[in-house]
C-alpha positions as CSV (number, residue, x, y, z in Angstrom):
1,X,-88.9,-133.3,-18.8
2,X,-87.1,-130.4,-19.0
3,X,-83.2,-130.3,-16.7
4,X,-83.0,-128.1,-13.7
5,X,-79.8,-126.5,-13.4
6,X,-79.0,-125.3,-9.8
7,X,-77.0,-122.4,-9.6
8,X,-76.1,-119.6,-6.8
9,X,-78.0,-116.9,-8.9
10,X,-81.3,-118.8,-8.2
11,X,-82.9,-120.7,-5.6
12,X,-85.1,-123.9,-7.0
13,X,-88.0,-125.8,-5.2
14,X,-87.8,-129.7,-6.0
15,X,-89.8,-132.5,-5.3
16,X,-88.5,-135.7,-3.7
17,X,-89.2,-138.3,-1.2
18,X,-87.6,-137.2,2.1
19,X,-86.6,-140.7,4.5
20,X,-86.4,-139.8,8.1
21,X,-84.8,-142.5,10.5
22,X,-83.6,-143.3,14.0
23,X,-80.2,-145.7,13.9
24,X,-79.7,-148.0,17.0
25,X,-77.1,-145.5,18.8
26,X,-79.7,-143.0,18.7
27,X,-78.4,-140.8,16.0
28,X,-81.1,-139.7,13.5
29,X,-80.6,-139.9,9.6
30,X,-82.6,-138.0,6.7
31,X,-82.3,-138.8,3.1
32,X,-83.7,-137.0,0.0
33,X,-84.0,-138.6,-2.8
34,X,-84.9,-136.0,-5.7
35,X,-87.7,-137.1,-8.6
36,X,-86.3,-134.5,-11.2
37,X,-83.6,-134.4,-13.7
38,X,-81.1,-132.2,-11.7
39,X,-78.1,-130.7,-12.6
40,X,-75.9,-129.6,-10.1
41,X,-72.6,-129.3,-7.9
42,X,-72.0,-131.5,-5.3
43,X,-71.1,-130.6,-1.6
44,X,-70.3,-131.1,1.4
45,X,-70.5,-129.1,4.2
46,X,-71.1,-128.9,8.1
47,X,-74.7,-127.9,8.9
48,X,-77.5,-126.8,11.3
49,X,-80.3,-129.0,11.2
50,X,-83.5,-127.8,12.4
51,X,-86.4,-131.0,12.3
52,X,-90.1,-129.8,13.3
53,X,-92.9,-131.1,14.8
54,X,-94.9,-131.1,11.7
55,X,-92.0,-132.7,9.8
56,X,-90.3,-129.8,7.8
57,X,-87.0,-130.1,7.5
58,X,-84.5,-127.1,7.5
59,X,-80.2,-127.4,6.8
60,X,-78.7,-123.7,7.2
61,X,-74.6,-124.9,6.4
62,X,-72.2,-123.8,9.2
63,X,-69.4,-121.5,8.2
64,X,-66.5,-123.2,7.8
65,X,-64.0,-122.6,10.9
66,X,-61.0,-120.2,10.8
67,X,-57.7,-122.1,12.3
68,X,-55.1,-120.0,14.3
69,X,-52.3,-120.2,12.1
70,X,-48.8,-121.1,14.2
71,X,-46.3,-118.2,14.9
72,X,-43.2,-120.3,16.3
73,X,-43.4,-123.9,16.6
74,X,-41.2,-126.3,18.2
75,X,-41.1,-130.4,18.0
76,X,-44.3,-130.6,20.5
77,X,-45.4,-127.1,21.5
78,X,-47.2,-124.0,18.9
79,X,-47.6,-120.3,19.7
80,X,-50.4,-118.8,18.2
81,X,-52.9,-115.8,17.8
82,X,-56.5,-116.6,17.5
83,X,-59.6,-114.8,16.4
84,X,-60.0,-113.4,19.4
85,X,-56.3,-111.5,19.8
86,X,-55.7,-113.9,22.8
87,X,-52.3,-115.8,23.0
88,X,-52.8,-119.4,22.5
89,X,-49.6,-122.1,23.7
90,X,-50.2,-125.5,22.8
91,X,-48.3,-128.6,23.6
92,X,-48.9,-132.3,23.0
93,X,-47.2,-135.7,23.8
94,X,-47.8,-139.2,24.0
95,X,-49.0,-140.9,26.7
96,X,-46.2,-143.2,27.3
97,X,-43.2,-140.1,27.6
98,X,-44.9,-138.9,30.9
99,X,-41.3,-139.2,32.4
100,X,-40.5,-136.7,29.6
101,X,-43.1,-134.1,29.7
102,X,-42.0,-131.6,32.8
103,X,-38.6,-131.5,30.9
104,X,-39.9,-131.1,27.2
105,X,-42.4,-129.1,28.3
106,X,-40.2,-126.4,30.0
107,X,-37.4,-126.7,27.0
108,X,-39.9,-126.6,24.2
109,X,-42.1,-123.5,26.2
110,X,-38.9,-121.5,26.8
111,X,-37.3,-121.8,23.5
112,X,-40.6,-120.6,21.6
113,X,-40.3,-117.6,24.8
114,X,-36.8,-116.7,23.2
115,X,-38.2,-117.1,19.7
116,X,-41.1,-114.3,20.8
117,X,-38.5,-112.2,23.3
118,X,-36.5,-112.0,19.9
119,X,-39.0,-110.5,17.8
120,X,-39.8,-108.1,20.4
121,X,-36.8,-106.5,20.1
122,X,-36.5,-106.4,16.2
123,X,-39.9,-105.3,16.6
124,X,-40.7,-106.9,12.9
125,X,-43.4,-109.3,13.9
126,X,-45.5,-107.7,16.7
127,X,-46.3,-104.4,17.5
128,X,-46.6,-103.4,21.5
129,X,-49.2,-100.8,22.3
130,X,-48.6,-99.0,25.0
């Protein structure tokens, strides 16, 4: 039997024994198991499952997501810029500083403020349109 080497110049059709199953919480599984000498990558990947009511099966993989990337961070809080060219501010803290978190919370979100009042007026990070 001759090897089948998968590739993103071609697209291949294999045959295999697809196993379709329902766990106990309700989540659904599929295995394929391939019958032909295959050579290929492996991967892993995120994707959109489509199962039909005849029993086809089709994966189209997700793209993967694009993170915000930080700007000014400080011990608990971030400033970022998303996708979107909103203004994200996040802050996080444990549960058991609750006493802490209106003080943090107001040090930490007015120290990244300066940080971005700062580079306003050396004008080298962001650019104001008027």
């Amino acid at each position: 039997m001759e090897k089948i080497i998968i590739s993103s110049k071609k697209q291949v059709m294999l045959d295999g024994l697809l196993t379709l199953g329902l766990l106990e919480n309700g989540l659904r599984t599929a295995d394929f198991a391939c019958c032909e000498d295959v050579e290929m990558d492996a991967f892993s990947g995120t994707f959109k499952v489509q199962g039909m009511r005849d029993g086809n099966v089709y994966l189209t993989e997700q793209p993967k997501r694009v993170r915000n990337k930080a700007l000014f961070r400080d011990d608990n809080a971030s400033l970022s810029q998303g996708q979107d060219k909103r203004w994200y501010f996040y802050f996080s803290l444990d549960e058991d500083q609750l006493e802490q978190l209106p003080e943090k919370l107001v040090r930490q979100a007015s120290a990244i403020a300066q940080k971005v009042i700062r580079e306003l007026i050396q004008g080298s990070r962001f650019k104001v349109q008027g």
